[in-house]
C-alpha positions as CSV (number, residue, x, y, z in Angstrom):
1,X,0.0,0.0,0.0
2,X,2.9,2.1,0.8
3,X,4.3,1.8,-2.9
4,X,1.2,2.7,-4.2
5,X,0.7,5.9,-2.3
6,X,4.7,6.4,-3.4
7,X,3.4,6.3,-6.7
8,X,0.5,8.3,-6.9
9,X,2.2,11.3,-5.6
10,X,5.1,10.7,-8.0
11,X,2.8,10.8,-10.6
12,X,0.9,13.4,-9.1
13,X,5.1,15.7,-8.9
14,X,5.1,14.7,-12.3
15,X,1.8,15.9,-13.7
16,X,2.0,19.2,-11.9
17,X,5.8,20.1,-13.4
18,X,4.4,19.5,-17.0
19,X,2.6,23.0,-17.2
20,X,6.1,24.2,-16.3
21,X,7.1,22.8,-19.6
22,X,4.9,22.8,-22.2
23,X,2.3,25.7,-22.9
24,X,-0.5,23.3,-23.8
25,X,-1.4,21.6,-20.7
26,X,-2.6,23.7,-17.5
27,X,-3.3,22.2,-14.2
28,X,-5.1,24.8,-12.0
29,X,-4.2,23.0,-8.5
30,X,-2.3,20.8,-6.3
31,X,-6.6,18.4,-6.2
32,X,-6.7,18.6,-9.9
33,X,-3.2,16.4,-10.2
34,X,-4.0,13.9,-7.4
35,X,-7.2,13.2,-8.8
36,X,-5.7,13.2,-12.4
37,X,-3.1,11.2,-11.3
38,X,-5.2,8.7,-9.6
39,X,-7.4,8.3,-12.7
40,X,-4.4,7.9,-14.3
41,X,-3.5,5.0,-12.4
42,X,-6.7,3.5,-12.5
43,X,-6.8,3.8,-16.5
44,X,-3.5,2.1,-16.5
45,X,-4.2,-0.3,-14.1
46,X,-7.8,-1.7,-16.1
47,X,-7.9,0.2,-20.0
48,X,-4.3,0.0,-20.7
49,X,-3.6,-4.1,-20.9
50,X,-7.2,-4.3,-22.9
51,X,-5.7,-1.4,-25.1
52,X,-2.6,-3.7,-25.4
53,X,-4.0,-6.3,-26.1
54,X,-6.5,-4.8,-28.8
55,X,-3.5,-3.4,-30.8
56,X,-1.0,-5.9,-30.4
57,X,-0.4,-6.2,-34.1
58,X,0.0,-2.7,-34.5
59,X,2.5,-2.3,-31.6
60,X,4.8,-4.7,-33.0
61,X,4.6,-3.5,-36.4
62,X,5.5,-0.2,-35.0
63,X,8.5,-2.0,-32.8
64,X,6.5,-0.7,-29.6
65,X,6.3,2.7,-30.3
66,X,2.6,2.5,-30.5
67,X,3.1,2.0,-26.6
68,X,3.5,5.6,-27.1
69,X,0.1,6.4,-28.8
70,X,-2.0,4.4,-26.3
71,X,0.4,6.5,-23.3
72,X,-0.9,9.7,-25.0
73,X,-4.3,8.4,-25.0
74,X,-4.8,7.3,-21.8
75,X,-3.4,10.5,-20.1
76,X,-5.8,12.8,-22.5
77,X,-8.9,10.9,-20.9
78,X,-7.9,11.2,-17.7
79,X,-7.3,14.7,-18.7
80,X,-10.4,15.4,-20.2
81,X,-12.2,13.6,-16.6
82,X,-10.9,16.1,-14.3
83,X,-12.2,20.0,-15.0
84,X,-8.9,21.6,-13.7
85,X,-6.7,19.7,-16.1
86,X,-6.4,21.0,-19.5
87,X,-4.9,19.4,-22.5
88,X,-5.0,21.5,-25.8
89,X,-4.2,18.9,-27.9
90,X,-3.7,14.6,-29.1
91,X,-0.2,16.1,-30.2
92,X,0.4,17.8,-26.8
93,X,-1.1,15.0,-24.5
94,X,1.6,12.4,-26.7
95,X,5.0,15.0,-25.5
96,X,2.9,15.4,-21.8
97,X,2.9,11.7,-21.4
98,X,5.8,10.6,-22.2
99,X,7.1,13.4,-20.3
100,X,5.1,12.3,-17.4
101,X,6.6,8.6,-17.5
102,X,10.3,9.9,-17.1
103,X,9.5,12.2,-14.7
104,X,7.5,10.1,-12.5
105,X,10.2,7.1,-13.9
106,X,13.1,9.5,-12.0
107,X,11.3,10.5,-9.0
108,X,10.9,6.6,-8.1
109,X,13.8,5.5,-8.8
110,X,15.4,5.3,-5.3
111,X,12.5,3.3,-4.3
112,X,13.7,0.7,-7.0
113,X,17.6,0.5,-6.0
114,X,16.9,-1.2,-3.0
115,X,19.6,-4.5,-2.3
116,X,18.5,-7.8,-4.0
117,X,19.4,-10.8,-1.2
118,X,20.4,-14.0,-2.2
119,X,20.4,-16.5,0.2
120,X,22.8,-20.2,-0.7
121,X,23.0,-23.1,1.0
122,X,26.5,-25.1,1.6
123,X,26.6,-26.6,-1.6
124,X,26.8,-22.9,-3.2
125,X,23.6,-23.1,-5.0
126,X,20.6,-20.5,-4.6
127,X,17.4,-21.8,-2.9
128,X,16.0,-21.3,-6.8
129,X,18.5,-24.2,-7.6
130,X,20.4,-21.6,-9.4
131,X,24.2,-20.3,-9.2
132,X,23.6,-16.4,-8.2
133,X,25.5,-13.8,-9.8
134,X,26.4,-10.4,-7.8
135,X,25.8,-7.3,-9.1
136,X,28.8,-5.2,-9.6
137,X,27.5,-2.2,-8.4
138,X,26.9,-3.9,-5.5
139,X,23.1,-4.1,-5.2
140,X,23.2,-7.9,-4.7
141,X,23.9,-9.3,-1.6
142,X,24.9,-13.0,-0.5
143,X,24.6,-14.5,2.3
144,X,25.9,-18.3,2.3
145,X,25.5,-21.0,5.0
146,X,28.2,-23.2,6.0
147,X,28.9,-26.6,7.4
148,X,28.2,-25.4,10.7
149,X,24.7,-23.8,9.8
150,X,26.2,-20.5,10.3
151,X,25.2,-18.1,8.0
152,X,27.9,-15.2,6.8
């Protein structure tokens, strides 16, 4: 629950800097980008796979960048749901999206470099029967057990 909440008011930071870079999109408040931004997620969460899955052929024609299209899409509905959001344009809501994903993508991002632990038994194998590999920058780390059932 705590990610999502995390999330939302990334999202929400993100949709309230993109009036502060293009002139074609105007949020009038800090309740008009929470509630956009939790349309937002709600559009992504249910619309988006059905969208997907809908224009699958088209999105690998396009080598994904239809992903793009169907971005721009969902954030002008969710922009056209809340009456202090303003989108002037298809053309505008494409730039405003994908601005919104890196923005959003940048603000979470210490929430994503959190330490992966992999846990091996004596014989130097993972619990998941595999070998694990460390990370060299040093996200990954390895605890092994030895004979003696200590771990270190």
């Amino acid at each position: 629950m705590r990610i999502l909440i995390l999330r939302w008011l990334a999202t929400t930071l993100a949709i309230l800097m993109i009036p502060m870079m293009i002139s074609g999109v105007r949020v009038d408040g800090v309740p008009a980008a929470l509630t956009t931004a939790a349309i937002l997620g709600a559009l992504n969460a249910l619309a988006r796979p059905i969208l997907i899955f809908l224009t699958l052929p088209l999105t690998i024609l396009s080598l994904g960048f239809f992903l793009l299209i169907i971005n721009a899409l969902l954030f002008y509905w969710a922009g056209s749901l809340v009456s202090g959001v303003h989108i002037s344009s298809f053309g505008t809501a494409i730039v405003a999206s994908f601005l919104v994903t890196v923005i959003s993508w940048i603000i979470q991002a210490p929430w994503r470099m959190t330490p992966r632990v992999v846990i091996r038994t004596g014989e130097g194998q993972s619990r998941a029967g595999r070998r694990p590999s460390a990370a060299p920058d040093g996200s990954t780390i390895e605890m092994a057990q030895d004979e003696d059932g200590k771990w270190h």
